[in-house]
PAMARTI-458179 format. One line per 4 residues: number of its first residue (from 1); for each residue x, y, z of C-alpha. Coordinates in steps of 0.5 Angstrom, whole numbers, plus 2048, in hexadecimal, padded with zeros to 3 digits. Example, Ala and Ser with C-alpha at 12.3 -4.5 7.8 and 13.67 -1.06 7.14 Angstrom:
! residues 2
1 = 819/7F7/810 | 81B/7FE/80E
END
This chain:
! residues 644
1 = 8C9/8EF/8E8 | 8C8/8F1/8E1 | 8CC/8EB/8DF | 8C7/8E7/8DE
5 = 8C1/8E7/8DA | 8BA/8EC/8DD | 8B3/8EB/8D9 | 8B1/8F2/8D8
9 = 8AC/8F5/8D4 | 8A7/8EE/8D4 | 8AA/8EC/8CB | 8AA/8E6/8CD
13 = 8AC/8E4/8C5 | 8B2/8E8/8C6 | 8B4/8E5/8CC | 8B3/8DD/8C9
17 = 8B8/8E0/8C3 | 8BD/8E2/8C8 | 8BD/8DB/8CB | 8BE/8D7/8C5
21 = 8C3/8DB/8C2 | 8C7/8D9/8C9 | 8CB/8D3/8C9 | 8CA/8CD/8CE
25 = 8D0/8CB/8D3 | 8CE/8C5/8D7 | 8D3/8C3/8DD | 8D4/8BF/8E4
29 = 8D5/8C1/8EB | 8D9/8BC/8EE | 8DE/8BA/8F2 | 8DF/8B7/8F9
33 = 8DA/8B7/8FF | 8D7/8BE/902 | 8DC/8C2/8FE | 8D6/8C7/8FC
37 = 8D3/8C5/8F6 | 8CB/8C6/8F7 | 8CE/8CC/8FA | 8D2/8CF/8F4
41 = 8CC/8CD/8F0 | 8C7/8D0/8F4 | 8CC/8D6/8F4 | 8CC/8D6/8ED
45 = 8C4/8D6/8EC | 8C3/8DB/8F1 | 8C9/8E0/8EE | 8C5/8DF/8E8
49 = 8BE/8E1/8EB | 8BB/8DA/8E7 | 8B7/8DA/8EE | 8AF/8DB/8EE
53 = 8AD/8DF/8F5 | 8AA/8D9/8F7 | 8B0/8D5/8F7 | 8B4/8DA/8FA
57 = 8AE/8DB/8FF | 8AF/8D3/900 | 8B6/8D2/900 | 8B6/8D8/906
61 = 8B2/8D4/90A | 8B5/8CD/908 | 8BC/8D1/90A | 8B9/8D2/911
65 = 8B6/8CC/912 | 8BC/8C7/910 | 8C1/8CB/90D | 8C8/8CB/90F
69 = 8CA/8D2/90F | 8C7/8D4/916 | 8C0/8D7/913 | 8C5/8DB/90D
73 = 8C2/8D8/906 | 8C5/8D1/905 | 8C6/8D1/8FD | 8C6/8C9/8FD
77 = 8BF/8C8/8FD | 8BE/8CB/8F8 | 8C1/8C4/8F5 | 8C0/8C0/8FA
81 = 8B9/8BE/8FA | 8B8/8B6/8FC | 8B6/8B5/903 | 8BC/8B2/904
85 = 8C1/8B7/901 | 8BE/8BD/906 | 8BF/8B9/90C | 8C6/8B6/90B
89 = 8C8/8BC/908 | 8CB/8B9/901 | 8CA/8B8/8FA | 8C7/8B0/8F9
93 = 8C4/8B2/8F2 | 8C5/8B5/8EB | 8C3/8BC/8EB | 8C1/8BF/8E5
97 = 8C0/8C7/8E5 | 8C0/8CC/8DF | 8C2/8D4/8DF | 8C4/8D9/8DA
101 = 8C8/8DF/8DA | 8C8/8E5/8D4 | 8CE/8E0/8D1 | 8CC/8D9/8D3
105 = 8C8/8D4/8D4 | 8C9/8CF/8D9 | 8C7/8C7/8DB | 8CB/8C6/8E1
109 = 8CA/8BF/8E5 | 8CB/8BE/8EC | 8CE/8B7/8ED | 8CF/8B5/8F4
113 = 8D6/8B4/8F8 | 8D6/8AC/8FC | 8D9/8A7/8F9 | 8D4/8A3/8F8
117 = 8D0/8A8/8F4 | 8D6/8A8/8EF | 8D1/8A5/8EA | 8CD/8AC/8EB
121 = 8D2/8B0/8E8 | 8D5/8AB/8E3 | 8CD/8AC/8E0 | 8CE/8B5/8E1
125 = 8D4/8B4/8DE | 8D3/8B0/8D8 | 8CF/8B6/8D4 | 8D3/8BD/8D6
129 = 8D8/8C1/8D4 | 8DC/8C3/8D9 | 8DD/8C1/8E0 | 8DF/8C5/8E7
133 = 8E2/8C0/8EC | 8E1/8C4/8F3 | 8E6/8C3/8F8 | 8E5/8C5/8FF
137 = 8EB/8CA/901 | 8EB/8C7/908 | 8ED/8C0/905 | 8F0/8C0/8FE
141 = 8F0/8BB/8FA | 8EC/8B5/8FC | 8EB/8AE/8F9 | 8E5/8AF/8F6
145 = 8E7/8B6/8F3 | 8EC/8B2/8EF | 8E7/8AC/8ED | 8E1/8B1/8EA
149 = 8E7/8B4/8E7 | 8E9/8AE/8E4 | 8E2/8AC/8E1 | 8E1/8B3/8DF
153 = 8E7/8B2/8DA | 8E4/8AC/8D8 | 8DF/8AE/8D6 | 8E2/8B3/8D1
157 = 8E1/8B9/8D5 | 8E7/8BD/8D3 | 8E5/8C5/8D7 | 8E6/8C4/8DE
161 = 8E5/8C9/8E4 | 8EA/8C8/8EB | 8E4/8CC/8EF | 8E8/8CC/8F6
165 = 8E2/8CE/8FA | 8E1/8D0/902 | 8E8/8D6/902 | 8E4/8D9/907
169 = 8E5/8D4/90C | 8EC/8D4/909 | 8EC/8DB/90B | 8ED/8DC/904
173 = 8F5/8DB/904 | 8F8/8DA/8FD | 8FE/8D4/8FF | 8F7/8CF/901
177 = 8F5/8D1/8FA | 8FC/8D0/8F7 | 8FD/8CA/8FA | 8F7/8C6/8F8
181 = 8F7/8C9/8F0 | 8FE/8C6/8F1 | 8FD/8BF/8F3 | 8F6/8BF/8EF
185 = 8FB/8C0/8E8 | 900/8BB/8EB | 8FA/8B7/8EB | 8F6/8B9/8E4
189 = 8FE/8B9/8E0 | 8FD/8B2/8E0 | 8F6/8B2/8DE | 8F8/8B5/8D7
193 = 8F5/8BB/8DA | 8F9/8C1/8DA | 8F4/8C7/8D9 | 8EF/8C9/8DF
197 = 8EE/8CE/8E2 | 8EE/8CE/8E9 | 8EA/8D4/8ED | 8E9/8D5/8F4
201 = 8E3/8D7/8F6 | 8DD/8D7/8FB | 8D7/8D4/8FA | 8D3/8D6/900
205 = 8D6/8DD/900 | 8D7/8DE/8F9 | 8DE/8E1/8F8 | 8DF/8DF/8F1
209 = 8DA/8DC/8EF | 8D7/8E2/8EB | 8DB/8E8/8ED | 8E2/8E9/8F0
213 = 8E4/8E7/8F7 | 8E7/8ED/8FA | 8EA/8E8/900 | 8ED/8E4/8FA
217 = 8F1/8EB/8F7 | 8F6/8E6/8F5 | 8F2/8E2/8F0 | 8F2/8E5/8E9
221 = 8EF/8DF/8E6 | 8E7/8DF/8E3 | 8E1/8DE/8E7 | 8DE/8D8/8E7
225 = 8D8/8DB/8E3 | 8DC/8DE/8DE | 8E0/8D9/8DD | 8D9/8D6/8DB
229 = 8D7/8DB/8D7 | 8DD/8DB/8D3 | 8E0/8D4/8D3 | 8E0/8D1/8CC
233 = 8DC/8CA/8CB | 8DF/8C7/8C5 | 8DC/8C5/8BF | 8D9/8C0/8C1
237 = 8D7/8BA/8BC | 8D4/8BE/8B7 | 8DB/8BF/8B2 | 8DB/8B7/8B1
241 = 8D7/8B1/8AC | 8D0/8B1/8AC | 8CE/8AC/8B2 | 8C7/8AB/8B3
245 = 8C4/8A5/8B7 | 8BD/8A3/8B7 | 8B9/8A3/8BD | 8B3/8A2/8B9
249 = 8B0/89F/8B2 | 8AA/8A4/8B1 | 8A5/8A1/8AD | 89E/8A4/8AF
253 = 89B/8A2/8A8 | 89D/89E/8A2 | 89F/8A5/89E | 8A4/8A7/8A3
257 = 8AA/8A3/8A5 | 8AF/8A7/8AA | 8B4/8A6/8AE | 8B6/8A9/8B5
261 = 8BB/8AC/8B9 | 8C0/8B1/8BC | 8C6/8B3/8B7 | 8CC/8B2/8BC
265 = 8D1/8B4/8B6 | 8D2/8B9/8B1 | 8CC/8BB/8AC | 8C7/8B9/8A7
269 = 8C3/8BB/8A2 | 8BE/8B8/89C | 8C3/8B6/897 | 8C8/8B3/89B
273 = 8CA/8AC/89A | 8CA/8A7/8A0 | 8CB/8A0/8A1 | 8C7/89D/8A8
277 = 8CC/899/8AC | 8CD/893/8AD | 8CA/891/8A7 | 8CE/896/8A2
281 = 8C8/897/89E | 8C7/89E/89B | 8C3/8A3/898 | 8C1/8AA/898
285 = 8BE/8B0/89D | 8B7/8B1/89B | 8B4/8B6/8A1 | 8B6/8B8/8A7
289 = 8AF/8B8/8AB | 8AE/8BB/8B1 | 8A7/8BE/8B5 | 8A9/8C4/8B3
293 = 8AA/8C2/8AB | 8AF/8C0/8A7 | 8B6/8C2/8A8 | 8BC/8C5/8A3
297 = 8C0/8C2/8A7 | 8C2/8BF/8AE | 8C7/8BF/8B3 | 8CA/8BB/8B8
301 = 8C5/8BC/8BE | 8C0/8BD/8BA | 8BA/8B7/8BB | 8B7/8B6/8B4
305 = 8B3/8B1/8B0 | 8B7/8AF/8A9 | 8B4/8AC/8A3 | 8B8/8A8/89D
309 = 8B7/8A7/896 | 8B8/8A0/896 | 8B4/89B/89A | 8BA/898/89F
313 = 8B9/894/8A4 | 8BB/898/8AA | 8BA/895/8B1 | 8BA/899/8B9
317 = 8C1/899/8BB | 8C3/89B/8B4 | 8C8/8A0/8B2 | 8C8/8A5/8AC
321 = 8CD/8A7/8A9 | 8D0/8AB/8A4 | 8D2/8A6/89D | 8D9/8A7/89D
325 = 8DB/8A8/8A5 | 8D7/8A2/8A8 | 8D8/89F/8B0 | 8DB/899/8B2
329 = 8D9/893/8B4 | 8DB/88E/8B9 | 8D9/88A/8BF | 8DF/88A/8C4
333 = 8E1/890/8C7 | 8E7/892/8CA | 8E3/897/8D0 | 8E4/89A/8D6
337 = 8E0/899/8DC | 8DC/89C/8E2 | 8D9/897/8E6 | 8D3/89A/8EA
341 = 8D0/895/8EE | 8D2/892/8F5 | 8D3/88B/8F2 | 8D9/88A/8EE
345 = 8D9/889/8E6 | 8DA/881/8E5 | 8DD/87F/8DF | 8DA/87B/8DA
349 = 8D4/87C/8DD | 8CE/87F/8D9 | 8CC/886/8D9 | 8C9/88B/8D4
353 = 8CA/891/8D1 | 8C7/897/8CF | 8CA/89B/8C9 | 8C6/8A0/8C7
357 = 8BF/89D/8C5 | 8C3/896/8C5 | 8C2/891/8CB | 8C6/88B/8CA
361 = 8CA/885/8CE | 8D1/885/8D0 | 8D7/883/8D4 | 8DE/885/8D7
365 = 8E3/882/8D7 | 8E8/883/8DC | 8EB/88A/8DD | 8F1/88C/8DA
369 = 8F2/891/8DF | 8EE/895/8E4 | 8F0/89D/8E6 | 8F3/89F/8ED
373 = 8EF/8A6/8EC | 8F5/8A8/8F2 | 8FB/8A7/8EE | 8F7/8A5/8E7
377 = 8FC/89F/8E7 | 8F9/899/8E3 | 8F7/894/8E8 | 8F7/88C/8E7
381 = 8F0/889/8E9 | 8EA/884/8E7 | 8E4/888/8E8 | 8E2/88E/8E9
385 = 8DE/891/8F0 | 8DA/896/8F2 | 8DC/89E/8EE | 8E3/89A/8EB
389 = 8E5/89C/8E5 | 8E9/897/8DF | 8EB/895/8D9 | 8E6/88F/8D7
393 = 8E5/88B/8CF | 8DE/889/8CE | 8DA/885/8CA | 8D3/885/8C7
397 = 8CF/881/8C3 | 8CE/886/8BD | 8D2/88A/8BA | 8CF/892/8BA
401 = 8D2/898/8B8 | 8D6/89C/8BC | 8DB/8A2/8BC | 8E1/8A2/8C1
405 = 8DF/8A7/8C8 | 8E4/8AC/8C7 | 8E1/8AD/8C0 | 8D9/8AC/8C1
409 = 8D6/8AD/8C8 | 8D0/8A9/8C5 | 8D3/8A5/8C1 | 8D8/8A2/8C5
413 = 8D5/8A1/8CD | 8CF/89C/8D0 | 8CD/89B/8D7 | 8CD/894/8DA
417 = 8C7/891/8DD | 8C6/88A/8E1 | 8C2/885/8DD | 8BD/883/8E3
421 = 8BC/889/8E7 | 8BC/88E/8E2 | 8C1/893/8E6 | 8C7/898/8E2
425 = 8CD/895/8E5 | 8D3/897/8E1 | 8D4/89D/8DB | 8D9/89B/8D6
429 = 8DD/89F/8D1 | 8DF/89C/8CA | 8E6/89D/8C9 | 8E7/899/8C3
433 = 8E5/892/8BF | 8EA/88C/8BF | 8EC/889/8B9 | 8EA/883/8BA
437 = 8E3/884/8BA | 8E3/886/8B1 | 8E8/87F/8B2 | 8E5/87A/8B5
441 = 8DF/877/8B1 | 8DB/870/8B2 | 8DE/86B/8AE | 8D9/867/8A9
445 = 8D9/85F/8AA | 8D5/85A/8A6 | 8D3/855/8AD | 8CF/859/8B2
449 = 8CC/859/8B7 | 8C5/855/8B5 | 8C9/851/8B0 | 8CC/84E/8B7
453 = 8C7/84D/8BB | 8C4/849/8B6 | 8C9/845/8B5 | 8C9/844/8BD
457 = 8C2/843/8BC | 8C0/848/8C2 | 8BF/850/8C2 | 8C5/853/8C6
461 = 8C3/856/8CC | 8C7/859/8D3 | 8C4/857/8D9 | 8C6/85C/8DE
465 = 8C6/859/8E6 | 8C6/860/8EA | 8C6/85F/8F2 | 8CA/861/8F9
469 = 8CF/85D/8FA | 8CD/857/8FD | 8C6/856/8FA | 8C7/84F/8F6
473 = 8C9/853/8EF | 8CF/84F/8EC | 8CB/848/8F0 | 8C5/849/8EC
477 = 8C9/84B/8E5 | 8CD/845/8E7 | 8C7/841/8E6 | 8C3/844/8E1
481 = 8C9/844/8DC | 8C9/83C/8DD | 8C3/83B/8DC | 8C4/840/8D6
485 = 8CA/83C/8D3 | 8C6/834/8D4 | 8C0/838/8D0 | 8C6/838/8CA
489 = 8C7/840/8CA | 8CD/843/8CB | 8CF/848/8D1 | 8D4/84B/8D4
493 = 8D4/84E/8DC | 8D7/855/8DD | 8D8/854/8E5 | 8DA/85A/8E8
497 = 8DF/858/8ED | 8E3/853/8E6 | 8E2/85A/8E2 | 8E7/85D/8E8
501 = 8ED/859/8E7 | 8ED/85A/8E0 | 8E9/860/8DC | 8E8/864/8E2
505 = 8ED/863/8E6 | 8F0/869/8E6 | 8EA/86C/8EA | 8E9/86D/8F1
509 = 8E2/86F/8F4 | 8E1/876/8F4 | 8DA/878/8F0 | 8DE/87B/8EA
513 = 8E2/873/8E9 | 8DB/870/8EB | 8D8/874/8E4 | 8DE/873/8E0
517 = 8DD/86B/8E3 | 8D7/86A/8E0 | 8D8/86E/8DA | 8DE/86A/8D8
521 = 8D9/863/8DA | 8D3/867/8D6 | 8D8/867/8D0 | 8DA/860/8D0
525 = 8D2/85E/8D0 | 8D0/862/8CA | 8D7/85E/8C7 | 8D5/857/8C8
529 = 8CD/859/8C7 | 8D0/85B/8C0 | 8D3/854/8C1 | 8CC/850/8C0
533 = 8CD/84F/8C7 | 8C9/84F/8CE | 8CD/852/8D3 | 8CB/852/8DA
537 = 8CF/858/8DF | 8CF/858/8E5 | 8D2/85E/8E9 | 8CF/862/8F0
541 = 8CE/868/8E9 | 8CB/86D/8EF | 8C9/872/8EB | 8C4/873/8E6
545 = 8C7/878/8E2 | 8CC/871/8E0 | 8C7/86D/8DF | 8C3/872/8DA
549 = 8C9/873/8D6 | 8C9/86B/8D5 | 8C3/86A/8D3 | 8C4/86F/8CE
553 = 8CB/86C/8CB | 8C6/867/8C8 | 8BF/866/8C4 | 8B9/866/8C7
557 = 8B7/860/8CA | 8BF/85D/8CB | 8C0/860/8D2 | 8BC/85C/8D8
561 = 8BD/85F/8DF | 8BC/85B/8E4 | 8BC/85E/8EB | 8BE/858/8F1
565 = 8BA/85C/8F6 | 8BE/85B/8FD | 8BD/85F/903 | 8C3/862/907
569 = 8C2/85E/90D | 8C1/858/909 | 8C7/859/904 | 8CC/85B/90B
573 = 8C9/855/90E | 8CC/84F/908 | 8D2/854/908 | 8D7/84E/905
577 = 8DB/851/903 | 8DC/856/90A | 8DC/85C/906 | 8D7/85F/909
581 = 8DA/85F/910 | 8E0/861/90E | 8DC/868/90A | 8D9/869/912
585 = 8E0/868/915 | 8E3/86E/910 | 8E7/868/90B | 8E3/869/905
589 = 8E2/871/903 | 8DC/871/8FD | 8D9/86C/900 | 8D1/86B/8FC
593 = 8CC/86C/901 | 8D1/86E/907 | 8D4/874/904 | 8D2/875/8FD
597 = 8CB/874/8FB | 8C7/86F/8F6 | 8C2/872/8F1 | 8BD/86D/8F1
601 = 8BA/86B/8EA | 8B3/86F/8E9 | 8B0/86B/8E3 | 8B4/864/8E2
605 = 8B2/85E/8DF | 8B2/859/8E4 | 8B2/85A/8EC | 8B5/855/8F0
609 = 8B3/855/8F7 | 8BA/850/8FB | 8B5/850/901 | 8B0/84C/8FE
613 = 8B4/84A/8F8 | 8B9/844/8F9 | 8BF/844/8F4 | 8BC/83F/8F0
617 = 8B5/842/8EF | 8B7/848/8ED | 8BC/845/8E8 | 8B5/842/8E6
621 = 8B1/848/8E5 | 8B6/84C/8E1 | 8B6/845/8DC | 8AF/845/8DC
625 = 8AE/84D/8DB | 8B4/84C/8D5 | 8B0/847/8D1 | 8A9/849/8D2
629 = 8AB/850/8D0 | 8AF/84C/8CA | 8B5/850/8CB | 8B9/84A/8CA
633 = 8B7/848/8C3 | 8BA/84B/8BD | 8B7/850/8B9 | 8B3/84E/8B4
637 = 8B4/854/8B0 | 8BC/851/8B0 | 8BD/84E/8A9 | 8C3/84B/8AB
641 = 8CA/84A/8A8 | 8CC/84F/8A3 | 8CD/84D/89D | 8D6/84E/89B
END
């Protein structure tokens, strides 16, 4: 195998020089479930004599004890190395390996074929250069192979190799590989893909993986490794404007003062003027500093510390710029979404992103379409489920700098990540900012919201009723806002079933209508509280996440929850309005506490036990809690009218 690179002669510098010099290739495996992908990898390391004798010696004992070929070297455990992965004899995790060869250096991730790992792949994908989609020959082109296709597109991977694996059970026959590379263009003509290259190969037995099959004379295209070897990469974003966003502001003593990052686009040097965005300041490179010293110049890739000749305020999340080619910036974003989690996206519900070093909150609205990764034909929906992948506006609450995806990967992707459990749910590609975001701006008004609330001689606040269905909830807001109104203080009372028949009525029960139901309400709130008054909503509100983004719509100490604590069975037991019955009967889908969950609050104001509260003395305590905690009187800061 004189391909491929030999250590001889022990000049380990000479060695190290030949490996930098090589360029990197970093690609995917991916496709649908058992088409052979650890097996091509493995294929590929073993061919390439990257193995240590210990590994070798390992893999030959692995091969015998669990392997799949009948004792013969099965080269998938050379990937496969969770527990799991060996005994069911797939691909659950990202895989990451590294070879080289004479002409090259690789970085190829392994990324698993069940759909419900489709988050795995889209994390491989996001950072190579070139895809091979296996197809198994005995099955062709198969959904999956069709959706891993698609979310390689998306991801700007524009080098993709038609790898047409396991001829050997296909007794090699040239009409089966036709017939696949036929219907695989059909597929990739309407992804805006028409240059691939497919190659029929055996991984398990080698042919045309690095030499020539003879069983496939009929072949005269490349093999896969020197389709590899010679394919080109693309230059990448090095050619563009200066785009560095700071990771770190580096300020180790008062005499230095740097800032930290990888260079995503173009190349910058000292001397060069830079504006820092958002904020549009500008100044001049002083230094280019790195561990190893100061640098001439640096280019996209390249991870280094910049010092200014000015003393600007530049902040983590930052981007520097080149002066005269500055980024965009903007806060709502048409985008495309992959969802990864089991439960659905729900619009208007809140989430948080993270774009590069930035996290920040954000909510969808409704999709605008999602994608049959079949047919590719845009489909009507109102959220999207488990690896469905749409079109989606977002909006966040700060502008940040970006750059569309299919211009800056970097600059234009974020992960999305759920608030309360922390855990990565979709990843999301910016296709473009909306106009309406550098058009819309806050009108200034001369009465305010203290002016108001003095004027009312209150301090206006939400006082958020939450419970199961049943639990008292609009009898105890009833009661208090009388007591509130006799008192001399003006309210208003948001009561879920009376919000339906106007506000929401053009929302059903699912989980998606019950987040935009508490959105809308939430809304309204924050209206009236700016209003100067104190309004009392009463709805079931079942999910914290809801409730959480209400109390942020308003300043501190303006919201109030108020848990009605009401078990099930007692809730069920009262049933007055026969609900509950018609929920157990199957009537009533979506029902809160039958079929769809309630989150109950962890940390609210006030809880109130209906099991040893009646509705009076819970009107009562809520009064009392509210006066004692002088959250009815009017801020004595509030100077009152203003002056006209």
């Amino acid at each position: 195998m004189s391909r491929f690179i030999e250590f001889q002669g022990g000049d380990v510098e000479a060695y190290l020089r030949s490996q930098e010099e090589r360029d990197l290739l970093r690609f995917i495996t991916c496709g649908s479930v058992d088409d052979g992908k650890s097996t091509l990898i493995g294929r590929l390391l073993y061919e390439a004599k990257m193995l240590f004798e210990d590994q070798l010696s390992a893999l030959e004992a692995d091969s015998k004890r669990v392997g799949t070929q009948g004792g013969a070297l099965d080269f998938a455990l050379l990937v496969d190395g969770l527990a799991a992965e060996r005994e069911q004899g797939i691909t659950i995790d990202v895989a990451y390996r590294a070879f080289t060869t004479d002409k090259r250096k690789f970085i190829v991730a392994d990324t698993p074929g069940h759909e419900q790992y489709t988050r795995n792949m889209a994390t491989g994908a996001s950072t190579a250069d070139l895809a091979i989609i296996l197809i198994d020959a005995r099955k062709g082109v198969l959904t999956q192979t069709r959706r891993h296709s698609f979310i390689a597109t998306l991801l700007g991977i524009r080098n993709i190799v038609v790898a047409v694996n396991k001829m050997d059970l296909m007794d090699y026959r040239r009409d089966v590989f036709e017939a696949i590379e036929a219907d695989y263009r059909a597929f990739a003509k309407n992804l805006g893909l028409e240059d691939f290259t497919c190659i029929p190969l055996s991984a398990l037995k080698g042919d045309n993986v690095i030499e020539p099959s003879e069983a496939m004379a009929w072949y005269h295209g490349p093999t896969l490794m020197a389709h590899l070897e010679s394919v080109a990469i693309g230059d990448g974003p090095s050619d563009g404007a200066l785009r560095l966003p700071v990771q770190w502001v580096n300020r180790p003593n008062q005499a230095f003062r740097g800032f930290s990052g990888n260079v995503v686009a173009g190349m910058v040097k000292p001397g060069d003027e830079i504006r820092a965005v958002p904020s549009g300041r500008t100044s001049k490179v002083e230094r280019i500093v790195t561990y190893d010293g100061d640098l001439a110049e640096a280019t996209a890739g390249q991870a280094v510390t910049v010092t200014l000749e000015d003393e600007i305020d530049i902040s983590r999340g930052d981007v520097i710029c080149a002066a005269a080619s500055p980024l965009a910036v903007a806060d709502k974003f048409e985008t495309r979404i992959l969802w990864m989690d089991d439960e659905e996206m729900l619009p208007g519900r809140p989430y948080l992103i993270k774009a590069g070093p930035l996290t920040i909150p954000v909510t969808f609205e409704h999709p605008k379409h999602k994608v049959n990764v079949n047919t590719l034909e845009h489909v009507a929906a109102k959220t999207l489920g488990l690896n469905e992948i749409g079109v989606v506006n977002i909006d966040l609450d700060r502008a940040i700098p970006f750059a569309p995806y299919d211009e800056n990967r970097h600059l234009g992707s974020f992960v999305v990540i759920d608030r309360f459990s922390n855990n990565t749910v979709g990843m999301g590609l910016i296709n473009f900012a909306l106009r309406r975001a550098s058009n819309i701006h806050w009108q200034a008004l001369d009465v305010n919201k203290a002016s108001r609330a003095a004027k009312a001689g209150q301090k206006p606040t939400i006082l958020w009723f939450t419970g199961l269905s049943g639990s008292g909830k609009s009898t105890i807001a009833n009661l208090v806002e009388k007591r509130l109104h006799a008192m001399g203080h003006i309210t208003y009372l948001l009561d879920g079933d009376n919000v339906r028949h106007g506000l929401n009525k053009d929302l059903g029960f699912t989980d998606a209508d019950r987040v935009e139901n508490i959105r809308r309400v939430a809304e309204v709130a924050r209206l009236m509280v700016d209003a100067g008054l104190i309004v009392l909503v009463s709805f079931i509100s079942p999910f914290r996440s809801e409730r959480l983004m209400a109390r942020e719509l308003v300043g501190e100490g303006e919201f109030v929850e108020i848990f009605v604590d009401t078990p099930l069975a007692v809730a069920e037991s009262r049933d007055v309005k026969g609900l509950y019955a018609k929920a157990r009967r199957g009537e009533i889908k979506n029902f809160t506490g039958i079929d769809s969950d309630y989150e109950v609050p962890q940390r609210p104001e006030l809880r109130l036990d209906t099991t040893t509260l009646s509705s009076e003395q819970a009107a009562q305590q809520i009064i009392s809690h509210l006066t004692g905690a002088g959250r009815l009187s009017p801020d004595s800061s509030v100077n009152g009218a203003p002056d006209f």
